[in-house]
PAFI-971347 format. One record per atom (N, C-alpha, C): residue number from 1; residue in one letter; atom name; x, y, z. Coordinates in Angstrom, 3 decimals. Layout:
BEGIN
   zanu   torse   torlum          u          v          w
    NUM       A       CA          X          Y          Z
...
END
This chain:
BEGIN
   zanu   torse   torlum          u          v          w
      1       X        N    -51.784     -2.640    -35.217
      1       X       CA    -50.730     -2.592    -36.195
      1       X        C    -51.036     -3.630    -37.265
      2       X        N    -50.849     -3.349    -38.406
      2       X       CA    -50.967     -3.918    -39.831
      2       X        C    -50.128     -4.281    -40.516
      3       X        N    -49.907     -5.171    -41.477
      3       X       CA    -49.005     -5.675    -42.135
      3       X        C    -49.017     -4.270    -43.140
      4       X        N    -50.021     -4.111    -43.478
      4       X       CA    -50.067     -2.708    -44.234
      4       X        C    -49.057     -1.371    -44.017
      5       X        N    -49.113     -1.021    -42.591
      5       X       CA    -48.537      0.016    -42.232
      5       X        C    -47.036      0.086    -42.186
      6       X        N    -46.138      1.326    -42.093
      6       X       CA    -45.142      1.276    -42.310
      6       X        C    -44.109      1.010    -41.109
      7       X        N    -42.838      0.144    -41.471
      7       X       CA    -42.022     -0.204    -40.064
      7       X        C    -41.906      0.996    -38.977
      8       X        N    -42.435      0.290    -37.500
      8       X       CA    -41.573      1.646    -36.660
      8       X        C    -40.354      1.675    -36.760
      9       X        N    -39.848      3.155    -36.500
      9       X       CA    -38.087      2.891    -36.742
      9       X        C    -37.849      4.209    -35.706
     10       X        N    -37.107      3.709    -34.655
     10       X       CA    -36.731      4.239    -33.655
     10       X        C    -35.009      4.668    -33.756
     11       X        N    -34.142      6.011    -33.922
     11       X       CA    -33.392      5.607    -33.233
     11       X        C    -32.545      6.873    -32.250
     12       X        N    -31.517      6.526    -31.850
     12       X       CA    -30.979      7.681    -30.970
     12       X        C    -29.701      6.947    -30.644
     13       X        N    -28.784      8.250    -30.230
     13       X       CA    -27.402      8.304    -29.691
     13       X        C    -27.255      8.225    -28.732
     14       X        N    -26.363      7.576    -27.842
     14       X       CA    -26.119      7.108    -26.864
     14       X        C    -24.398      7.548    -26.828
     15       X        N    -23.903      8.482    -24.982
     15       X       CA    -22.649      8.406    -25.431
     15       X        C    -22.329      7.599    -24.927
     16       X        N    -22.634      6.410    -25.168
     16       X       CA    -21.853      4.801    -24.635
     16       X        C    -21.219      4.289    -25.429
     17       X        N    -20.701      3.201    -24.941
     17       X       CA    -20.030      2.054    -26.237
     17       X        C    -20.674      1.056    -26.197
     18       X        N    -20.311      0.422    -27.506
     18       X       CA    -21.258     -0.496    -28.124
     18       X        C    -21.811     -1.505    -26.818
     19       X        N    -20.764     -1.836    -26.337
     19       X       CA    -20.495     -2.986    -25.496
     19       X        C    -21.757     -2.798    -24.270
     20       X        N    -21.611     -1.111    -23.847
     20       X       CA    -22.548     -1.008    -22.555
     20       X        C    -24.078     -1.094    -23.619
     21       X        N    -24.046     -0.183    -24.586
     21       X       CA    -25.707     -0.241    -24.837
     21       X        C    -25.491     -1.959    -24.818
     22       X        N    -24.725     -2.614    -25.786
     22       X       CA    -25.301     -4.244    -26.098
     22       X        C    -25.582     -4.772    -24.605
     23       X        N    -24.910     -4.391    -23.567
     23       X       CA    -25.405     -5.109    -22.246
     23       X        C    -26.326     -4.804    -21.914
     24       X        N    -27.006     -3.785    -21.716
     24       X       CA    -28.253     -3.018    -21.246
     24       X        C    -29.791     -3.393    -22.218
     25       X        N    -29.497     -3.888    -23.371
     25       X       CA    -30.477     -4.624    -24.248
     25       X        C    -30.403     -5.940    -24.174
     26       X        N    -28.935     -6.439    -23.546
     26       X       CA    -29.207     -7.952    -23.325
     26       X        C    -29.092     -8.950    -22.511
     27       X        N    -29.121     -8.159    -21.878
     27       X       CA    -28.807     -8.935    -19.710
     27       X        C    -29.821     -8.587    -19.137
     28       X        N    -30.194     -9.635    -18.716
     28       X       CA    -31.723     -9.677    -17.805
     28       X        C    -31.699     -8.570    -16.790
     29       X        N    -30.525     -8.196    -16.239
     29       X       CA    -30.723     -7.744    -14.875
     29       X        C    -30.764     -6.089    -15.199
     30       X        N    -29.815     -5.679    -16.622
     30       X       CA    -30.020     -4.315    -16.931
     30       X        C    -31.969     -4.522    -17.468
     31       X        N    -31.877     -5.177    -18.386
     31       X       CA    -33.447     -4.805    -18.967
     31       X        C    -34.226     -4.862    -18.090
     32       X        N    -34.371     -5.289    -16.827
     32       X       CA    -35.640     -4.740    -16.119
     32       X        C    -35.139     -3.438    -15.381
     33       X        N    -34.065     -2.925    -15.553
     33       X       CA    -34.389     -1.410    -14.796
     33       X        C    -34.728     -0.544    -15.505
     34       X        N    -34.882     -0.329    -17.529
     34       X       CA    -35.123     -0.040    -18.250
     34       X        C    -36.280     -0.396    -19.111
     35       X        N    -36.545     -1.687    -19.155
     35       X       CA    -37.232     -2.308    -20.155
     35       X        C    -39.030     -3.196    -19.580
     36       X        N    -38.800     -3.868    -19.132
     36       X       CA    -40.312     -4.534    -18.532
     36       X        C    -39.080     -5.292    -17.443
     37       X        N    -40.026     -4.650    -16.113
     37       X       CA    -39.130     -5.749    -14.235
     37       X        C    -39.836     -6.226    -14.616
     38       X        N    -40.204     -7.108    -14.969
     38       X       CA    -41.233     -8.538    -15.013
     38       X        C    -40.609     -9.377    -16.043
     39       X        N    -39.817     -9.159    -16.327
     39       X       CA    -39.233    -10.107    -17.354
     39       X        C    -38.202    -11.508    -16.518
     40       X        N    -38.951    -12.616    -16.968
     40       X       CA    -38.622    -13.608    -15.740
     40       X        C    -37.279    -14.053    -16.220
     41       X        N    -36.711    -14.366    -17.600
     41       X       CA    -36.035    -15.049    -18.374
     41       X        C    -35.296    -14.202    -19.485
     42       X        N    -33.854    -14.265    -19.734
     42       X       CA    -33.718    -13.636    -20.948
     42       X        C    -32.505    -14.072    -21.531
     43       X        N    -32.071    -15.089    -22.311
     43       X       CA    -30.764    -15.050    -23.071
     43       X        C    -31.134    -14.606    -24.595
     44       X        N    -29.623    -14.043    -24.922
     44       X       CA    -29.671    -13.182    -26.232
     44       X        C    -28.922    -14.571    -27.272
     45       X        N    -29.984    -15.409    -27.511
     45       X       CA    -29.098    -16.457    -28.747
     45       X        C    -30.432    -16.823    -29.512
     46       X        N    -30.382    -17.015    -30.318
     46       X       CA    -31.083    -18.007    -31.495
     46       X        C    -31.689    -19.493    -30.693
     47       X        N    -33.209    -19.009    -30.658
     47       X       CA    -34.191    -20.453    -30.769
     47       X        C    -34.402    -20.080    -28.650
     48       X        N    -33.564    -18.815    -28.246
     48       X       CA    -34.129    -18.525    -26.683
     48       X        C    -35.582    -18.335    -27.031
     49       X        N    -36.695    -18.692    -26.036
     49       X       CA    -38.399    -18.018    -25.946
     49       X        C    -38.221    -17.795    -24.290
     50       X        N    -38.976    -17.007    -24.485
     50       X       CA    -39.420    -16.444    -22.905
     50       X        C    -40.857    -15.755    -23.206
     51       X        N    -41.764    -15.874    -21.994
     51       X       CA    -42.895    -14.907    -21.883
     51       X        C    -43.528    -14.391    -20.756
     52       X        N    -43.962    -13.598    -20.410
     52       X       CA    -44.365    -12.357    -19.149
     52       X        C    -45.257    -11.542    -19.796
     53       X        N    -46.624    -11.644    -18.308
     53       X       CA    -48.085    -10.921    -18.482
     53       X        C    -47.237     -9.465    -18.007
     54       X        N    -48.258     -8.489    -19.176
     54       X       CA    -48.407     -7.537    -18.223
     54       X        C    -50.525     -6.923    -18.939
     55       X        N    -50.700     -6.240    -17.222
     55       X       CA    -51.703     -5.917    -17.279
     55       X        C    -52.309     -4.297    -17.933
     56       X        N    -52.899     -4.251    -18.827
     56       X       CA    -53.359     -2.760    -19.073
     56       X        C    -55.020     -2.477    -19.179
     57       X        N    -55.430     -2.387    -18.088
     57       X       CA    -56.928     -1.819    -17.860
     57       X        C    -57.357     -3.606    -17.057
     58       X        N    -58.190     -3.698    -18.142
     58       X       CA    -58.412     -5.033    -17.767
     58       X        C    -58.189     -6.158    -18.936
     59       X        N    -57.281     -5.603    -19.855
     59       X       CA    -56.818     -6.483    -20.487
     59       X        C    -55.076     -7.575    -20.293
     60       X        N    -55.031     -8.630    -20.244
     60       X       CA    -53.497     -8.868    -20.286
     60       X        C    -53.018     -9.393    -21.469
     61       X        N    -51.861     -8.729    -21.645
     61       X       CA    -50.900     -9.061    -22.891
     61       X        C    -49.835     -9.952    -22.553
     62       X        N    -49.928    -11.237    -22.797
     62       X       CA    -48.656    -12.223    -22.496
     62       X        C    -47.469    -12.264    -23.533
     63       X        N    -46.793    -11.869    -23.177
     63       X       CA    -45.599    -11.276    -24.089
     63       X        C    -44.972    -12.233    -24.880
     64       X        N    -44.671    -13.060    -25.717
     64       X       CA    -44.516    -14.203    -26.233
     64       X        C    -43.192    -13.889    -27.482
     65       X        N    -41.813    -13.778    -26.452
     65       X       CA    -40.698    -13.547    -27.408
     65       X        C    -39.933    -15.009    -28.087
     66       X        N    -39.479    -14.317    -29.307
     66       X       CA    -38.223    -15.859    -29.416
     66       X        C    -37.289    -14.773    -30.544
     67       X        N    -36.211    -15.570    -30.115
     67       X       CA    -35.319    -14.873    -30.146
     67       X        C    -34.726    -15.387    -32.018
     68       X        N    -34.789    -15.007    -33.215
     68       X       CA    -34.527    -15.162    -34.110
     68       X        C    -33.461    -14.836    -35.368
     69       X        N    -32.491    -14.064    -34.435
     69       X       CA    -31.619    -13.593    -35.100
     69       X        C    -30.403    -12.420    -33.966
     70       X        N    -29.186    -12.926    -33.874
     70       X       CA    -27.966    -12.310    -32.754
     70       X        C    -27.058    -12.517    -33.435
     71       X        N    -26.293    -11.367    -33.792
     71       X       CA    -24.858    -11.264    -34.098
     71       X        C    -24.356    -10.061    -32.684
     72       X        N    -23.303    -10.665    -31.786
     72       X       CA    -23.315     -9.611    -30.918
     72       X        C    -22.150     -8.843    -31.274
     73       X        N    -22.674     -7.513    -30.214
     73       X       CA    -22.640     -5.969    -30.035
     73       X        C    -23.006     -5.429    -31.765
     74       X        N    -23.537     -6.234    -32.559
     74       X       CA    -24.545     -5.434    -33.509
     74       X        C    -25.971     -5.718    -33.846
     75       X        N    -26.675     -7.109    -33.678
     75       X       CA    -28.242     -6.853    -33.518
     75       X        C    -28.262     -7.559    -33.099
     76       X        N    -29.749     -7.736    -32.233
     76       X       CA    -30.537     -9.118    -32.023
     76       X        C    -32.257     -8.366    -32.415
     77       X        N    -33.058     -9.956    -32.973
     77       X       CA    -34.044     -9.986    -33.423
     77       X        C    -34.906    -10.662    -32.721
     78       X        N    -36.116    -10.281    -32.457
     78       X       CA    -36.930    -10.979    -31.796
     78       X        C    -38.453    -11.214    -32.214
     79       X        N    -39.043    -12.415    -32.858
     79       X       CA    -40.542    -12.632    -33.006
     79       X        C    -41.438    -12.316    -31.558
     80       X        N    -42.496    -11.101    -32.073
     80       X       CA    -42.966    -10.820    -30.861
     80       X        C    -44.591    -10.924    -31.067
     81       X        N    -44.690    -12.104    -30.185
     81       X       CA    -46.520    -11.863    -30.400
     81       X        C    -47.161    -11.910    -28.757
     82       X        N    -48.395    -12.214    -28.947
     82       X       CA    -49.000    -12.266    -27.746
     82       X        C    -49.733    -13.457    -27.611
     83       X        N    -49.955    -13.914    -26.189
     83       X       CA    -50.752    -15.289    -25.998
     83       X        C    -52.314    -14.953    -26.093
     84       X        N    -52.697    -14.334    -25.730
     84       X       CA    -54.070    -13.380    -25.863
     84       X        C    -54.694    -13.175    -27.772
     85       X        N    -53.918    -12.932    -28.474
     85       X       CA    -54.459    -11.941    -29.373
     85       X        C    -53.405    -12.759    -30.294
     86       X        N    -53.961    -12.488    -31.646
     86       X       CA    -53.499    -12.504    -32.903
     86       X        C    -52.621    -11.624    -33.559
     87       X        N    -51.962    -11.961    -34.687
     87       X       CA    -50.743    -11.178    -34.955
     87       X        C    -49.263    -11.169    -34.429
     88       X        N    -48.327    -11.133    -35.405
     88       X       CA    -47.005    -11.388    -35.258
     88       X        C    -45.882     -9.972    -35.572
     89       X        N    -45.087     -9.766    -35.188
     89       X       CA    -44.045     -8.564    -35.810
     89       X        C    -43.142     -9.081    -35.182
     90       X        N    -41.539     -8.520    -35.986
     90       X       CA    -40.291     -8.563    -35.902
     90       X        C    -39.893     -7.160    -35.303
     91       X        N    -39.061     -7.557    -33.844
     91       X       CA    -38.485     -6.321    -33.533
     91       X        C    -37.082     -6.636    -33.401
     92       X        N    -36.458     -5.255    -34.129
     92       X       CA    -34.855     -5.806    -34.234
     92       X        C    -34.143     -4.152    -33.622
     93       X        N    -33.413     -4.506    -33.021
     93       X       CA    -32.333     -3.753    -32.253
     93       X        C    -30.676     -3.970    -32.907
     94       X        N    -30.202     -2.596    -33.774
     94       X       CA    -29.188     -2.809    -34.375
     94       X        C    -28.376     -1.727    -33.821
     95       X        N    -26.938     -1.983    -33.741
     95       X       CA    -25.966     -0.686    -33.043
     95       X        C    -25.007     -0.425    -34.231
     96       X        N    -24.919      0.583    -34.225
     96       X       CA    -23.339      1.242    -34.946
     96       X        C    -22.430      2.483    -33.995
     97       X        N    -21.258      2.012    -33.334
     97       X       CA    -20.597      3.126    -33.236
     97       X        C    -19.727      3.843    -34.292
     98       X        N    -19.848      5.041    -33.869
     98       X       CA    -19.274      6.326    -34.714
     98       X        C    -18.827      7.069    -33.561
     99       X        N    -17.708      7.647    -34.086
     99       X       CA    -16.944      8.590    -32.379
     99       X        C    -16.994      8.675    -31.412
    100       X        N    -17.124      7.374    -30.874
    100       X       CA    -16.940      7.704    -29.409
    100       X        C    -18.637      7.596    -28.948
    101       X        N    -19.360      7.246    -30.171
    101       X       CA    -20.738      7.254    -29.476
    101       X        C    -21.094      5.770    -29.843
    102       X        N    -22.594      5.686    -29.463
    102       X       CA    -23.229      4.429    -30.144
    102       X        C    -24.512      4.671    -30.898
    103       X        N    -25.100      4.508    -31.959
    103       X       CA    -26.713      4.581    -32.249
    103       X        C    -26.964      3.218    -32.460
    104       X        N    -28.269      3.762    -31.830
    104       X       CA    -29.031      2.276    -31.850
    104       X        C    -30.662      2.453    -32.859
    105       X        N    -31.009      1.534    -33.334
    105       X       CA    -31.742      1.750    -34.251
    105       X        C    -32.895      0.431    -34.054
    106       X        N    -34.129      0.914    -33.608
    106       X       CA    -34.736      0.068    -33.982
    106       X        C    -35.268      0.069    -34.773
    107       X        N    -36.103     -1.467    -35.004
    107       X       CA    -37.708     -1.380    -35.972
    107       X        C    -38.582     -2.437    -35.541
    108       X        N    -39.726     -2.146    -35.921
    108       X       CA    -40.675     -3.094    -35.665
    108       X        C    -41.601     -2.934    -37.042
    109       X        N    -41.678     -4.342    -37.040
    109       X       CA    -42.162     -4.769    -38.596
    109       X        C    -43.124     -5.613    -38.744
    110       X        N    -44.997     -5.726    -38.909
    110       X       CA    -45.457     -6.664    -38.264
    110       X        C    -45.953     -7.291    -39.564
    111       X        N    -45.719     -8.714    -39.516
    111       X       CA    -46.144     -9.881    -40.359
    111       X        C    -47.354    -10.499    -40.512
    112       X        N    -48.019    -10.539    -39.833
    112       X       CA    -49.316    -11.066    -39.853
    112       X        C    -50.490     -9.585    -38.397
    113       X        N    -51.606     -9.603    -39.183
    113       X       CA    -51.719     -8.187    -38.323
    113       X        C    -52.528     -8.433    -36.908
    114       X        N    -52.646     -7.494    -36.424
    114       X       CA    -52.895     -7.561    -34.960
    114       X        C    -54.108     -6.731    -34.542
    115       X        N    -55.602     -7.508    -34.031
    115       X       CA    -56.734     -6.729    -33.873
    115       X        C    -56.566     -5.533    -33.735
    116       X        N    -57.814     -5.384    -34.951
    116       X       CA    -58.609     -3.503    -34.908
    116       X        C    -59.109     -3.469    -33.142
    117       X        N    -59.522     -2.740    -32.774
    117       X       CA    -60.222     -2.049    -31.791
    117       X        C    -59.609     -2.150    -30.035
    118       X        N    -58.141     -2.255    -30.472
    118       X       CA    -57.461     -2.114    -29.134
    118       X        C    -56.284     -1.207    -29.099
    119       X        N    -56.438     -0.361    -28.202
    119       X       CA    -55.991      0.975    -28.034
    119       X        C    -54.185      0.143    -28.133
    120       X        N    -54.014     -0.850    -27.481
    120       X       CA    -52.205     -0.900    -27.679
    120       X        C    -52.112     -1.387    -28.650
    121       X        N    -52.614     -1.913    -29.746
    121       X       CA    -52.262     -2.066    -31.035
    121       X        C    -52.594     -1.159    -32.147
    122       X        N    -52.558      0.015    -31.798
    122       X       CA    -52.309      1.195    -32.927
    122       X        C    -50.961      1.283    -33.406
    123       X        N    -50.725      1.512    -34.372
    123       X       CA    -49.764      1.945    -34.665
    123       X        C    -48.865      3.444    -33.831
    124       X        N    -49.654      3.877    -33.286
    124       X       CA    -49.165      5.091    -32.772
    124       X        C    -49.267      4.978    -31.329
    125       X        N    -49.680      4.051    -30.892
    125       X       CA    -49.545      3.337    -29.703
    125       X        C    -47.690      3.196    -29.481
    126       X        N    -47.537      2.104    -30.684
    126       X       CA    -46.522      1.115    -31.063
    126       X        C    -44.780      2.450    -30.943
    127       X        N    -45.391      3.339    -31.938
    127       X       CA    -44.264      4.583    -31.689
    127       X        C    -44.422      5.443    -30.678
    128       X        N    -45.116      5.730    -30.150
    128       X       CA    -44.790      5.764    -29.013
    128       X        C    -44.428      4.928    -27.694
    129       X        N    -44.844      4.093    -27.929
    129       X       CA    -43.726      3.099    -26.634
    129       X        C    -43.090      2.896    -26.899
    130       X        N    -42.069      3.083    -28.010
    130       X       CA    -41.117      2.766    -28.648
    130       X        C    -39.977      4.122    -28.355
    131       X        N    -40.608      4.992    -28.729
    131       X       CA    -39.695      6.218    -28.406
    131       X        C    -39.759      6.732    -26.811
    132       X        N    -40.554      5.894    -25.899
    132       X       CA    -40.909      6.224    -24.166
    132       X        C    -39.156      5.453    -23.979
    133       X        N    -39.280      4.041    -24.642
    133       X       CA    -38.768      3.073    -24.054
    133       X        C    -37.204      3.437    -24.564
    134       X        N    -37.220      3.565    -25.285
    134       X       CA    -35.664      3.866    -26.120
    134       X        C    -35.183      5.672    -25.634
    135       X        N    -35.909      6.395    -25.959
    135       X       CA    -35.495      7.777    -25.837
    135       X        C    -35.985      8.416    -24.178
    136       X        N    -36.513      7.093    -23.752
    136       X       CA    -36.620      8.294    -22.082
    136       X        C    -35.939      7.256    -21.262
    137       X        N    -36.864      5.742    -21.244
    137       X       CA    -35.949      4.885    -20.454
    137       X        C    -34.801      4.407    -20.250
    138       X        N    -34.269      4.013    -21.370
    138       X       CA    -32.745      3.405    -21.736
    138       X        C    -31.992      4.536    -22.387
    139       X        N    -32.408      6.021    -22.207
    139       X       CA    -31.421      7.127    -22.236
    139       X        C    -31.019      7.390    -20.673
    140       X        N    -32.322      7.398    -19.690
    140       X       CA    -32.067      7.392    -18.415
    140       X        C    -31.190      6.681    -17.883
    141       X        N    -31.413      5.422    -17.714
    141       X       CA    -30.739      4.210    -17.605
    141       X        C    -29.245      4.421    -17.854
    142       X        N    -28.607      4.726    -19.337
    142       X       CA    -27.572      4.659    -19.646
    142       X        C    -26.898      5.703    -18.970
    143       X        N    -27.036      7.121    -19.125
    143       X       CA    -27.314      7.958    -18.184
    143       X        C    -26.757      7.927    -17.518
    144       X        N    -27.307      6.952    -16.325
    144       X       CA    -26.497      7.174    -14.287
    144       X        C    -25.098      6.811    -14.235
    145       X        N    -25.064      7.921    -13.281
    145       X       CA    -23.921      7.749    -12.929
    145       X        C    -23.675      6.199    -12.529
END
């Protein structure tokens, strides 16, 4: 992903309320049944960092969040880089309810860019885990009974 390329922008309806999606994006214990179980640490405020490996082939990506921006049950922002690799992006998670539903909207926006020649930093990598994670996982998730 490139500073060049254009923001991912994810979003979808949820028939929840604001309140359940905002819990399920910001409580440790919902985001790992949806989001990465390996996530050791998580408060949703301004100047939180947390970070967690995960492995893909034989590469590891150390997940390196901080938390840069929360107004709650409508966004939180997060600087997301890696301990491994170069490059920075902003991923922000924003809600609006409308009737009885919720949409949630992401984006990811990257600031400084992130090595050529690795299959998870494509851009199309990036939208698609983006639409796995939002439109299969945390639709599932929200979902159960």
């Amino acid at each position: 992903m490139k500073v060049s390329d254009e923001p991912i922008v994810v979003e979808q309806s949820f028939d929840n309320s604001k309140e359940e999606v905002w819990s399920a994006i910001t409580e440790l214990k919902q985001m790992r049944e949806w989001f990465f179980d390996n996530i050791m640490e998580f408060e949703p405020r301004v100047g939180f960092k947390t970070s967690f490996a995960l492995q893909s082939g034989e590469r590891t990506f150390t997940h390196l969040w901080d938390i840069t921006e929360v107004v709650p049950l409508e966004k939180i922002e997060y600087r997301w880089r890696y301990k491994e690799y170069p490059g920075i992006s902003f991923v922000k998670f924003e809600l609006n309810e409308k009737a009885g539903s919720t949409r949630l909207r992401l984006s990811t926006m990257v600031i400084a860019d992130f090595p050529d020649g690795i299959p998870e930093f494509k851009r199309e990598s990036g939208v698609q885990g983006w639409n796995y994670f939002i439109g299969e996982q945390l639709r599932a998730y929200l979902e159960k009974p």
